[in-house]
C-alpha positions in Angstrom: -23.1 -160.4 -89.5 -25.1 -160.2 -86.7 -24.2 -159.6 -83.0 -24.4 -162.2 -80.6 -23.0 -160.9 -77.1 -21.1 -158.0 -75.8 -17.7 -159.8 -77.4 -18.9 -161.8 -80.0 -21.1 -162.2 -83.0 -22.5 -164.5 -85.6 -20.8 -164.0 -88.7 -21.1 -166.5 -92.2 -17.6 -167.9 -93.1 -16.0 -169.7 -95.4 -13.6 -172.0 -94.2 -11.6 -173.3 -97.2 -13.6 -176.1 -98.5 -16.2 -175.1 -101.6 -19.6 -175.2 -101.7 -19.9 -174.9 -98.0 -20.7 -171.9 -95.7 -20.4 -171.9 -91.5 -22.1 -170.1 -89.1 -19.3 -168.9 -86.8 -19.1 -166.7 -83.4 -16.5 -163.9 -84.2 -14.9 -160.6 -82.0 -17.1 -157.8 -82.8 -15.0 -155.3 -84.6 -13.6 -152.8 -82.4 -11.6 -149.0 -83.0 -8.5 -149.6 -85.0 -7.9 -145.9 -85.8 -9.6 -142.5 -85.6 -11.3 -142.8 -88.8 -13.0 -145.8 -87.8 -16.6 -146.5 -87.5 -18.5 -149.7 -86.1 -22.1 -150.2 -87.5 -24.6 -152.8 -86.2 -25.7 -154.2 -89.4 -29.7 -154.4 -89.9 -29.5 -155.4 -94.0 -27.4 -157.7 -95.6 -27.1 -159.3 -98.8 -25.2 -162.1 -100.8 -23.5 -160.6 -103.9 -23.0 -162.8 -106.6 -18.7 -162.3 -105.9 -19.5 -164.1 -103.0 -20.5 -167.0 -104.9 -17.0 -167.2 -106.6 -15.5 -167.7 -102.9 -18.3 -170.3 -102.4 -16.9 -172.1 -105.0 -13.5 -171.8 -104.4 -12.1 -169.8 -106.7 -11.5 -166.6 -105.8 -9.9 -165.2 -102.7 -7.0 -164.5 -100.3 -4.4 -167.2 -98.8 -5.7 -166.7 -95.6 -9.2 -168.9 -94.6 -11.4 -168.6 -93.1 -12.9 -165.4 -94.0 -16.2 -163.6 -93.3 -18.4 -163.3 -96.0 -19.8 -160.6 -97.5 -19.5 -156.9 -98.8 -23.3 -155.2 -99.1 -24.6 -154.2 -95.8 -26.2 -151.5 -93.8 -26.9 -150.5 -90.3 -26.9 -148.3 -87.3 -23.4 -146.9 -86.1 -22.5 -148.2 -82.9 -18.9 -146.7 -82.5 -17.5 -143.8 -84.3 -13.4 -142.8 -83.6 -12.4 -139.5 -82.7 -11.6 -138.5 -86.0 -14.7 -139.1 -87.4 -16.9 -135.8 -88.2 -19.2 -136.2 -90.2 -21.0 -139.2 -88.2 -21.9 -140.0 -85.4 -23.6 -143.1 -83.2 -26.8 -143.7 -84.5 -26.6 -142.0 -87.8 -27.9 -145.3 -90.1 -25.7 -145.9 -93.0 -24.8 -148.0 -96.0 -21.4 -149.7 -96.5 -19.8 -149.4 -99.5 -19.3 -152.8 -101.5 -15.7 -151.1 -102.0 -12.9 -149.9 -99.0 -10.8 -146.8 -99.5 -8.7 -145.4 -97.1 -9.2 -141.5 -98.7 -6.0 -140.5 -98.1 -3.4 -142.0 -100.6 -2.7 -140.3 -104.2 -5.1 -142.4 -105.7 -7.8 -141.5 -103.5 -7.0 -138.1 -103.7 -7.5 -138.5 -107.4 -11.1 -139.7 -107.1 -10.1 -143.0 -107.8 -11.7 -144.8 -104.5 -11.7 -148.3 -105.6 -8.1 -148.3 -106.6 -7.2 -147.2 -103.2 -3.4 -148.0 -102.8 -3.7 -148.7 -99.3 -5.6 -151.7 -99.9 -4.0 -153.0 -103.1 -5.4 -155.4 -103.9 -8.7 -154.9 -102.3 -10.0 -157.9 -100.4 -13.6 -158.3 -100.5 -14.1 -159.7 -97.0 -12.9 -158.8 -93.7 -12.6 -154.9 -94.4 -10.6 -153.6 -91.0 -12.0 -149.7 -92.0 -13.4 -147.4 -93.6 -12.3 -143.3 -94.0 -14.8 -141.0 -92.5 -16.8 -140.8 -96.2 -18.1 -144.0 -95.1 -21.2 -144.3 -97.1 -24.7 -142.4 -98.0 -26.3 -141.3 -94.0 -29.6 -142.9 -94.8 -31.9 -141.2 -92.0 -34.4 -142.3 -89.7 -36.7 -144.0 -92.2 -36.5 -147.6 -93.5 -39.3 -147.7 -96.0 -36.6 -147.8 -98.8 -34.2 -150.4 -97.0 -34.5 -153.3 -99.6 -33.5 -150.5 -102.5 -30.8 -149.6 -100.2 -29.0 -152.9 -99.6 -28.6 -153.2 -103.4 -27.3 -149.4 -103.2 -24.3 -150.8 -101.6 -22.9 -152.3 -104.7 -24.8 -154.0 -107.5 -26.6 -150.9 -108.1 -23.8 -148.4 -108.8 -21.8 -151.5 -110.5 -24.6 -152.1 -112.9 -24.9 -148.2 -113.7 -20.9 -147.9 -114.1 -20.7 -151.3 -116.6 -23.3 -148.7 -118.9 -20.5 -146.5 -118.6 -17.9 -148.6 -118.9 -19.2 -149.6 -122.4 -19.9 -145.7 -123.2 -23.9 -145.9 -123.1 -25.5 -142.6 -124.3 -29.7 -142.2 -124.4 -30.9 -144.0 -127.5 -28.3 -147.1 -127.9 -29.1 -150.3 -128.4 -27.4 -152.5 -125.4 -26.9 -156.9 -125.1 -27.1 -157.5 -121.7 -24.5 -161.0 -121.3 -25.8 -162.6 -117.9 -29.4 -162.4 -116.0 -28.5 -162.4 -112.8 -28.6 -159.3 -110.1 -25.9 -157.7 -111.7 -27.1 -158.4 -115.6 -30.7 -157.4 -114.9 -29.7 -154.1 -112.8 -27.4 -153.4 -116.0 -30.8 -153.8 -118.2 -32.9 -152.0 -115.9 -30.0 -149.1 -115.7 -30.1 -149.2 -119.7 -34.2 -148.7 -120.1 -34.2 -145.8 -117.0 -31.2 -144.1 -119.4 -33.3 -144.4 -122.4 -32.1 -147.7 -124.5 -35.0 -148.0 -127.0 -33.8 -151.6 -126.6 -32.4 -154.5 -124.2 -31.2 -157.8 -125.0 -30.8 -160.3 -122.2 -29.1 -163.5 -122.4 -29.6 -166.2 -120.0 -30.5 -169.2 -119.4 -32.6 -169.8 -116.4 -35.9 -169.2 -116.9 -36.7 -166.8 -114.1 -33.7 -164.9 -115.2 -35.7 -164.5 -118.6 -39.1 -164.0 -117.2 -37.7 -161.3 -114.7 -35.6 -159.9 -117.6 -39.0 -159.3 -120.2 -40.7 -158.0 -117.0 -38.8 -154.7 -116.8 -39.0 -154.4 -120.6 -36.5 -156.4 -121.8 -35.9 -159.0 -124.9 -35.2 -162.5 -123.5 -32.6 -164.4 -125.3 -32.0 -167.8 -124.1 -28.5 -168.9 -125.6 -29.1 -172.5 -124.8 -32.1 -172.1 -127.9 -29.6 -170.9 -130.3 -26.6 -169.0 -130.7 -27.6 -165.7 -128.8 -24.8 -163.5 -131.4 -27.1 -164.8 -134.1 -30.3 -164.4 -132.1 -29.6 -160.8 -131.7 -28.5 -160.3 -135.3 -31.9 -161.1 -136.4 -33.5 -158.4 -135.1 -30.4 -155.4 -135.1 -28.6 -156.9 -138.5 -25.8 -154.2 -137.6 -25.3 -155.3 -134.0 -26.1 -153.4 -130.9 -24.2 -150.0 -130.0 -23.3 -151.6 -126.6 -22.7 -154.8 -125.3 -21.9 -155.7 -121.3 -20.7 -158.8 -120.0 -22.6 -159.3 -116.5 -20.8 -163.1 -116.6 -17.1 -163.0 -116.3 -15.2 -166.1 -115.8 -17.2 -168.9 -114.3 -19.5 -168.7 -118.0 -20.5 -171.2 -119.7 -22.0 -172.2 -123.5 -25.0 -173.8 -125.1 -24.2 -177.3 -123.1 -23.6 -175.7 -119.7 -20.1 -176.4 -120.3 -17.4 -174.2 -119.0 -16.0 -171.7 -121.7 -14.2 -168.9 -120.4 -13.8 -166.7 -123.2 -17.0 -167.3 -124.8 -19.1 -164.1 -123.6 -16.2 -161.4 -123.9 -16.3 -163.2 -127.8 -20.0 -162.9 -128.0 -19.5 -158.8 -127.2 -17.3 -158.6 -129.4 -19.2 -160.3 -132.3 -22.4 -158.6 -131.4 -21.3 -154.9 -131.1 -21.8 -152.5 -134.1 -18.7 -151.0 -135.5 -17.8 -148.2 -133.5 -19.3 -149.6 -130.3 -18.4 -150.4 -127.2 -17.9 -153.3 -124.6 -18.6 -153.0 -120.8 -16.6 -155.5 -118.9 -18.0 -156.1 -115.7 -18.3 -159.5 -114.9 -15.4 -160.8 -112.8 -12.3 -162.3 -114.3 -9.2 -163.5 -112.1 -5.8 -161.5 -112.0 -3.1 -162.3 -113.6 -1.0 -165.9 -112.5 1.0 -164.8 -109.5 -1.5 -163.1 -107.5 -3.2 -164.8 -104.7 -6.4 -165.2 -106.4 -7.6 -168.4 -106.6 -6.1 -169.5 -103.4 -5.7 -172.0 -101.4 -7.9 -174.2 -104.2 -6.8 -171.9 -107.4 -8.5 -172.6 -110.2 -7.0 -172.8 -113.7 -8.8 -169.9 -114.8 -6.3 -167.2 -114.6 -7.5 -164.5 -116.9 -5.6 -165.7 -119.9 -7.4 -166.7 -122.9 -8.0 -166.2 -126.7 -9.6 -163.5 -127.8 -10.9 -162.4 -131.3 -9.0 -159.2 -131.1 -8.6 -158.6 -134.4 -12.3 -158.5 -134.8 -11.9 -155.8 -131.8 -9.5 -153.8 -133.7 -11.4 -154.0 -137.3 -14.5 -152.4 -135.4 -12.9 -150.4 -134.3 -14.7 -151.2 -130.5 -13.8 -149.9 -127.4 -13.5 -151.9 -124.2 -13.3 -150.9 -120.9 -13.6 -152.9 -117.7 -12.8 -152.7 -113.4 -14.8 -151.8 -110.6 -17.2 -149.1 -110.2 -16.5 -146.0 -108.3 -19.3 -147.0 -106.0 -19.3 -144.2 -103.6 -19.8 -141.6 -106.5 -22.8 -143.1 -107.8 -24.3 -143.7 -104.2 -25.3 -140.0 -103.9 -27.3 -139.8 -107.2 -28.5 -143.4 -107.3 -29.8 -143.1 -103.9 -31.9 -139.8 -104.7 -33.8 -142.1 -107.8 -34.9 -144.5 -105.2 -35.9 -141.4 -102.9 -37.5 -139.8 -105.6 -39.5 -143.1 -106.8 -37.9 -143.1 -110.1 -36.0 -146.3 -109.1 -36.7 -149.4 -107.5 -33.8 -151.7 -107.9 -34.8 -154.7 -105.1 -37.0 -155.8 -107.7 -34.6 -158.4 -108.1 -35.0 -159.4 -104.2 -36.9 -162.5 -104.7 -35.1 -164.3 -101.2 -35.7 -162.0 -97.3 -34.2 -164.4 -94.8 -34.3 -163.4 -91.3 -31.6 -165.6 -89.5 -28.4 -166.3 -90.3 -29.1 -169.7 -89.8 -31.2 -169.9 -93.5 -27.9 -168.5 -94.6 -26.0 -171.3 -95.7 -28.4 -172.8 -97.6 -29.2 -170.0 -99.3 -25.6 -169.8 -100.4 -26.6 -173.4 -102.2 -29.8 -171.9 -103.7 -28.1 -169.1 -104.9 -25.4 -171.1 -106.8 -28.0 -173.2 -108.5 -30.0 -171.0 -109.5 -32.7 -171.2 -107.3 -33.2 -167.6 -106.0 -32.0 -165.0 -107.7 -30.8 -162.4 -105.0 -31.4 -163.3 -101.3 -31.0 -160.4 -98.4 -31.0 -160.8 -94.6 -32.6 -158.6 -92.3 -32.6 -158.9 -88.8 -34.9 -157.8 -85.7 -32.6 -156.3 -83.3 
């Protein structure tokens, strides 16, 4: 988003039909309640969720909607509530909303806020006061920042998801942002090794260039790839894909990757589900053009259960990880926008780049703008 005039803005929105994207004038957010903050954004990015809305798959009842969850800015507006910030303070938006105030909150469970069950991923109304990591006057470290707001935390918490300690062996399912941050995340946690699967071939080549082993599953059976070299399987396995994968033919398969994990990981192991699957039938998701991928499927679980493999799946607890993720980019030990290969500088180059994203063709594009 991007503001236009005193009352309105340019905002990218999808407007109910797939694979296309509008550039829209939209009210500028305003105060809804004390704990409010309005931010100018400077940094934006397209999240690879996004593309599930592109195509039509994912979403509320409700079109059209304003895309996007990873952004950051300059705050404009603060409510009087607010304390701890104030206008002009730069900041990063959370890729999650919380309200901070309901029992699940209070428990430290953010992304499960109650007050926003289920969460939407566009057109958050506000935030709680613990609004995201105040960033400071500099922007040297913007382009690490942007993928602060989500990807970055995600791809650390599906390494914890699947119980990572230093010195496993990890299968990364799935090269794109999120796959290669959860490779990267492995190596700077001390994997002494990384498979990752994929396809593309920038995917791979980007993959081996932060010290990973490409594994291209259209070649060969990536379960049997992998086998080759770790004959007991990997300690950990993550699935970066969820439920738009395919298999060797490009064909959709929804259960294929969660398979794979489970074939692939060592007895004793454990499985990282990340990648997006939809809820169960009777939820809006998938609506107003559902798709007939509802999260059902079979699954080799008694191969789970002879393992003896533990799974574990949801969102990341992204504004946990903000605080100690940001301090590795600070500190030079991280560099996570080396998967930025796309800066646009318009929202005009937007909707294309929704198109070049989906095929493939860029591998994570971010918008800055001038003003």
């Amino acid at each position: 988003m991007s503001q236009a005039q005193d009352k309105s803005m340019k905002a990218i929105v999808w407007e109910g039909t797939p694979f296309q994207m509008a550039l829209k004038n939209q009210p500028i957010p305003h105060i809804m309640d004390a704990n409010d903050i309005v931010i100018r954004i400077t940094t934006a990015a397209i999240c690879g969720t996004d593309l599930h809305m592109y195509h039509g798959l994912f979403g509320s009842k409700t079109p059209p909607w304003i895309m996007g969850h990873e952004g950051l800015g300059t705050i404009v507006q603060v409510g009087e509530g607010v304390k701890s910030l104030k206008v002009g303070d730069r900041v990063l938006a959370p890729g999650a909303i919380y309200c901070g105030y309901c029992e699940n909150c209070h428990r430290g469970c953010l992304t499960y806020c109650l007050t926003f069950n289920p969460p939407t991923l566009v057109d958050f109304p506000g935030f709680g006061e613990d609004f995201g990591p105040n960033l400071g006057g500099a922007q040297e470290h913007d382009l690490d920042y942007i993928i602060l707001s989500d990807i970055f935390p995600s791809a650390w918490h599906a390494l914890d998801c699947a119980g990572f300690e230093a010195g496993d062996t990890v299968a990364v399912f799935g090269a794109g942002p999120l796959g290669l941050l959860s490779a990267y995340s492995a190596i700077l946690r001390g994997a002494t090794t990384v498979y990752s699967v994929d396809y593309v071939p920038s995917r791979l080549e980007k993959a081996a260039s932060i010290g990973a082993i490409p594994i291209d599953f259209t070649k060969n059976d990536p379960v049997e790839q992998i086998l080759k070299r770790e004959p007991r399987g990997v300690r950990r396995t993550i699935d970066c894909v969820g439920f738009e994968c395919v298999n060797s033919k490009l064909e959709p398969e929804e259960n294929l990757v969660l398979n794979d994990c489970i074939k692939v990981t060592e007895a004793t192991g454990g499985i990282g589900l990340y990648g997006v699957y939809p809820p169960s039938p009777g939820s809006t998701a998938g609506t107003p053009l559902a798709t007939d991928k509802q999260g059902k499927f079979p699954v080799l679980i008694g191969l789970l259960w002879f393992k003896g493999l533990s799974i574990r799946g949801g969102v990341a607890e992204i504004q946990k990880l903000q605080p100690m993720l940001q301090k590795l980019i600070e500190s030079g030990k991280a560099k996570p926008s080396f998967i930025i290969d796309e800066v646009l500088y318009s929202l005009d180059e937007v909707p294309r780049a929704y198109e070049r994203f989906s095929t493939h063709k860029i591998g994570k594009p971010v918008i800055q703008f001038n003003s």
